[in-house]
N, C-alpha and C positions, 0 to 999 in steps of 0.2 A: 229627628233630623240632627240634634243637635249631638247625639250619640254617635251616630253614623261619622258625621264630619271628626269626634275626636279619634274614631277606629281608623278611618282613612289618614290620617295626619299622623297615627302613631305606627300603621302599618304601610309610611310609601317605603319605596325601595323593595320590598317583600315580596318574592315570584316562588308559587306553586305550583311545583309540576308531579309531572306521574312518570315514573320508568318505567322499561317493560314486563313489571311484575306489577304492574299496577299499585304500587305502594308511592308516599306523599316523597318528593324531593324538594328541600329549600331551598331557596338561592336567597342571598343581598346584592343589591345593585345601587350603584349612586353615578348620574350620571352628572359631568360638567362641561364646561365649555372650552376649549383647550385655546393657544394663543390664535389659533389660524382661525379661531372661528367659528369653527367645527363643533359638532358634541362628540362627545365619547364616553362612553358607558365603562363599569369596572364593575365585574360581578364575584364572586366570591360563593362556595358551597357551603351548605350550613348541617348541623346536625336534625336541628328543628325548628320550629318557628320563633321559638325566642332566643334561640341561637342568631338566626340571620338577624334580628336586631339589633342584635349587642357586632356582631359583623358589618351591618349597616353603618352603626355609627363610627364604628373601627376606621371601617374605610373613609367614612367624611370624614373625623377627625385629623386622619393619616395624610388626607391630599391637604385640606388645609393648612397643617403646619409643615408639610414636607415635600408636597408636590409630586406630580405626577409619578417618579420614581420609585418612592416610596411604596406608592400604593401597587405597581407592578412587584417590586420583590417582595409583598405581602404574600402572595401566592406562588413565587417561585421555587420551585423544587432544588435540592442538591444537583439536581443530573443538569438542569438548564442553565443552571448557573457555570457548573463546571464547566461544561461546551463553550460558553460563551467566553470563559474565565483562558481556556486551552486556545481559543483563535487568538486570543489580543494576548496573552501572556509568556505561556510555554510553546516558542517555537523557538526556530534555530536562530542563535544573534545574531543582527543587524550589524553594520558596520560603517561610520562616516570618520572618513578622515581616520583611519586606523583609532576609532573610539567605539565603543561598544555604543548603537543609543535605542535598540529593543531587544526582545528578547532571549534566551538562557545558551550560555554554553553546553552549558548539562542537562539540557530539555529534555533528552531521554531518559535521562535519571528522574526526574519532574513528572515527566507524564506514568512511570513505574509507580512513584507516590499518589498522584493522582486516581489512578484505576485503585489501588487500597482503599482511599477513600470514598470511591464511586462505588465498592461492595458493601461500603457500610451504611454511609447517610445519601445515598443515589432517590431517592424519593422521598426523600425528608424533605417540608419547605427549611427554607435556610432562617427565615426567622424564629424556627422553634427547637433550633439547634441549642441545647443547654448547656453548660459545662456539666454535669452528671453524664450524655450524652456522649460527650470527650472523652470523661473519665471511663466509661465502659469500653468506647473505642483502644483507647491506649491500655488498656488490662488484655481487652482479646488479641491484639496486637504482641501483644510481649508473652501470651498462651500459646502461640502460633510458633514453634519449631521451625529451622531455616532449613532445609533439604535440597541434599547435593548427590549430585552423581558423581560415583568414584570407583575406580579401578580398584580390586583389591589383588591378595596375593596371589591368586588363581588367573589375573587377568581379565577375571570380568567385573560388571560394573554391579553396584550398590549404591541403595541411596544409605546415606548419612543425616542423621538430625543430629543439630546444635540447637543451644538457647539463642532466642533473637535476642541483641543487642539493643542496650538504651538507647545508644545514640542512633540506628537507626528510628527508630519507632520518632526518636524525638524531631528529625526532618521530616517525616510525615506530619507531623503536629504542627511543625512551623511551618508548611507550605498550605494547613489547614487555617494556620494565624493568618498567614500572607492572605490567603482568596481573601475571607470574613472582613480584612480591613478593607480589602480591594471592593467589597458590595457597602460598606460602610462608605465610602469615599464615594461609590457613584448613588449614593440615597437608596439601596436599596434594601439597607439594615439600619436600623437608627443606633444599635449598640453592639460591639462584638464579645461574642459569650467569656472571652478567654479574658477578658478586662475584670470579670467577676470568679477568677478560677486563677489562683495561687500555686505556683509550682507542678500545673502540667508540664510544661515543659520545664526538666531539673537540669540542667546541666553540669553538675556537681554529682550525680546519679552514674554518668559516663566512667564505663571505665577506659583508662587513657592510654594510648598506645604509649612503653616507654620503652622500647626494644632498640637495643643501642645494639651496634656489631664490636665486637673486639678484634682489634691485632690480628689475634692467632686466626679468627673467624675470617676476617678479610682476606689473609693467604690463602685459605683454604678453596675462598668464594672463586677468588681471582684464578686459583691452577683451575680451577674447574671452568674456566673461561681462556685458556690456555691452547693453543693454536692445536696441540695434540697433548691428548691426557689417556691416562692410564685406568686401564678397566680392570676390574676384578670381578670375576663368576666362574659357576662351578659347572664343570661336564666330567659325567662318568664318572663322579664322585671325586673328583679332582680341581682342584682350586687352580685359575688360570691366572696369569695376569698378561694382560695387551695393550700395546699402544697404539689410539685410532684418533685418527682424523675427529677435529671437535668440529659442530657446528656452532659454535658462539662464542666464535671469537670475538664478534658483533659486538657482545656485550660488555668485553673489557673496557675499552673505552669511557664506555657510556657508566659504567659502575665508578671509574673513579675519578670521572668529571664531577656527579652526582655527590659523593663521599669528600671533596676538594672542594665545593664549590655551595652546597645544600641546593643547587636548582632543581626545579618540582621537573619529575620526568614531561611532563608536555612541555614543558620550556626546555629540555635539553632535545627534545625529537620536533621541533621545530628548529631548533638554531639554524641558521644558514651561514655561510662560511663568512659574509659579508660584515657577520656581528662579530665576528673573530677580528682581534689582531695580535697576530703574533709577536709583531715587534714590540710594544707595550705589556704582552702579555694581559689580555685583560680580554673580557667577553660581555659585549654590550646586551642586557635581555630587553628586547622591544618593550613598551607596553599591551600592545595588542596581543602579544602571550603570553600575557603574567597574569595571576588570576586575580591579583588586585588592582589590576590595568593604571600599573604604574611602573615606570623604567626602570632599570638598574643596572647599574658595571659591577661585574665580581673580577675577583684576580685570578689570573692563573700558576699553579704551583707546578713547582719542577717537572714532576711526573706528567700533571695535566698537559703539559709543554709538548713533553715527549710524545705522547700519545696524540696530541692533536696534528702535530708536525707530519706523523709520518701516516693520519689520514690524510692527509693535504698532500701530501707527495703521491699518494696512493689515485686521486680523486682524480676528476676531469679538468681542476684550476677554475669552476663558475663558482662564481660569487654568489649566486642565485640558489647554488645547491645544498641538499640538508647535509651537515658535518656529517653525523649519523647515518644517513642512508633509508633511515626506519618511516615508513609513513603509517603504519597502525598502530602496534604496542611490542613488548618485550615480556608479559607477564607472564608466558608459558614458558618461555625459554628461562627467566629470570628464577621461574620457579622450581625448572630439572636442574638449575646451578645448583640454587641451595639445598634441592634433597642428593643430590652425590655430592655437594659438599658437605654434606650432615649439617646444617645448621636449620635449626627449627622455630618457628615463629618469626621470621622475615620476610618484611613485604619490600618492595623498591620504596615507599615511600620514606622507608625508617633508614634510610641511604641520609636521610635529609635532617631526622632527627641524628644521627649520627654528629655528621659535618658540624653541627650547630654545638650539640655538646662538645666533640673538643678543640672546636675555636675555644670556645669558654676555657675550657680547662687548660687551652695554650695561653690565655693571660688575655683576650681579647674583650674589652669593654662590651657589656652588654648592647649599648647603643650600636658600637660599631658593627657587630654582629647584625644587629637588626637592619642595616644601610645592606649590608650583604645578602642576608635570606627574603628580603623584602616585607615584612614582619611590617604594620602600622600600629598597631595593638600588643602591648608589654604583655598581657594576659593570657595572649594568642601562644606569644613569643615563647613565654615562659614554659609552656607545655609540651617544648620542644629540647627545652635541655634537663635532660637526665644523663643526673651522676653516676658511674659504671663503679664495681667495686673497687678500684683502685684509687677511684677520686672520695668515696667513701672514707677510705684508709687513710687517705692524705689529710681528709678534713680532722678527720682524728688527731694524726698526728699531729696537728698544726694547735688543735685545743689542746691534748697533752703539752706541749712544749708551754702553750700559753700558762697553763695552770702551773705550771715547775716553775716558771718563773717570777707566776705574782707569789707564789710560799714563800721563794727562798727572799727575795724582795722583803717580805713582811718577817723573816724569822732572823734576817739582818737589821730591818728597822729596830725591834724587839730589844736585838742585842745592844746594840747601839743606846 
């Protein structure tokens, strides 16, 4: 009897069952009494019978010191979690009082991350998520060539493979850090793996966009944004040259608003004329389309003047209306500028590292700079001005000159 009683005392919780191959299934079960009153059971599969005890006790242990939460993300998979993680998280931002106060501007960038992550750990529980775990996901990740369709010289398409980039791979990782703290927070992970993993995510590893435009490149960009521009190609073995009607004229503007001012292209394809004022010369950016949802005034230069004046003449006069005109994007049309205007390795966004480097090198206080590009992070800031080789040259010269004059300095002290 006395036997019996220590097996029953050391086996509750323990449920034997049979599948349909007639083979042994464990389970652990611990039930408690929740606040309503209620009982509620929490069961858990086992390998074998001394698995679900060591599982048994897991789960008492787990509700005990952590509550009910806890003992649900014990058994939650990757997939459940992410579902649940995608309705309260990654959807399209909220908005009170022109203030962001839920969810992502960039959602569909978010949920592109999200699905990478649901082919990898998508039935994994998330408690037994390891940094080793991470570590293989980010190695397969950066094995994985990026494939593009592309036109070639014949006019038809090809795919293209490139190496996947760091910094991509590394906002999949942060949005991987992001959920982990997010189940951390709501009791459903007691620790996130990545608190024990050192330099998954490197951002030192990144390499940095420094693609600055030149002078001569800016002319070249801008005729090619030129209300009629000059074609060359060949017929009948004969090289032709013609002058045709451009479609992007569109884009003058808006290139050296961007290039005068560093505003991030969604903040210049929202402006509305209302943030303009001409008389002051100056362009208020709301916070509600800044990406650090914080205000700012830029100034306008001569040129910008010129070109904003004579959309404004051009327009309807509503205050309400976009300067620009553009309610989707420019990146197609930005992109046949720069291949007929020969310039390679230009994206619109380096319009903005441009602008920033040469304020700098027009004499412009770092701070001040950063009141203009809306920069709150020096570090951020700093990745955005890159020296061109003429600022190179200069620096040069400036240490030569320095060094001629502490010698002659000290070969007069000498004499002296």
């Amino acid at each position: 009897m006395k036997q019996e009683t220590v097996k029953n005392t050391r086996d509750w919780g323990i449920i034997q069952k049979k599948d349909a191959d007639g083979n042994d299934v464990w389970y652990a079960r611990i039930t408690r009494v929740e606040g309503n009153g209620k009982k509620k059971q929490y069961t858990a599969k086992a390998e074998s019978k001394s698995h679900a005890r060591r599982l048994r006790d897991e789960l008492a242990e787990n509700y005990e010191q952590n509550g009910e939460s806890a003992v649900e993300g014990s058994k939650m998979n990757f997939r459940e979690f992410a579902d649940d993680y995608r309705q309260r998280k990654i959807i399209p931002a909220k908005y009170h009082q022109n203030r962001k106060v839920a969810g992502l501007r960039s959602h569909r960038t978010a949920l592109n991350f999200l699905n990478n992550l649901l082919s990898y750990f998508g039935n994994k529980r998330i408690k037994d998520i390891k940094p080793a775990d991470i570590e293989k996901f980010k190695q397969k990740r950066l094995d994985e060539p990026v494939k593009t369709e592309k036109k070639n010289d014949k006019g038809k398409m090809e795919t293209i493979e490139r190496p996947r980039a760091i910094a991509s791979v590394n906002r999949e990782l942060a949005l991987l850090r992001t959920m982990l703290n997010d189940a951390v927070y709501n009791g459903w992970l007691n620790r996130s793996p990545f608190l024990n993993a050192k330099g998954l995510i490197s951002l030192a590893d990144e390499v940095k966009r420094e693609r600055v435009l030149t002078f001569e490149e800016e002319n070249r960009l801008l005729s090619a944004c030129n209300e009629f521009v000059m074609l060359n190609y060949e017929r009948n073995g004969k090289k032709i040259k013609a002058k045709a009607k451009s479609n992007r004229e569109h884009l003058r503007p808006i290139i050296i608003t961007a290039l005068d001012t560093a505003m991030r292209c969604g903040e210049l394809l929202k402006l509305c004329w209302r943030d303009v004022d001409l008389v002051t010369r100056t362009i208020n950016i709301l916070a509600f389309n800044t990406k650090t949802a914080k205000a700012r005034t830029v100034g306008i230069t001569e040129r910008v003047y010129q070109e904003l004046t004579r959309l404004w003449e051009q327009s309807p006069k509503d205050s309400d209306e976009l300067v620009f005109g553009i309610k989707d994007t420019v990146k197609r049309s930005f992109a046949s500028a720069c291949r007929d205007a020969n310039i390679e390795g230009f994206h619109f966004h380096d319009c903005r590292h441009t602008a920033i480097t040469r304020m700098i090198q027009a004499g412009l206080s770092p701070m001040e700079v950063m009141k203009v590009s809306g920069h709150t992070q020096m570090n951020t800031f700093a990745r955005y001005v890159n020296p061109n080789t003429q600022a190179v040259t200069r620096i040069a010269d400036v240490l030569s000159a320095y060094q001629t004059q502490a010698n002659s300095e000290l070969i007069s002290e000498s004499v002296n």
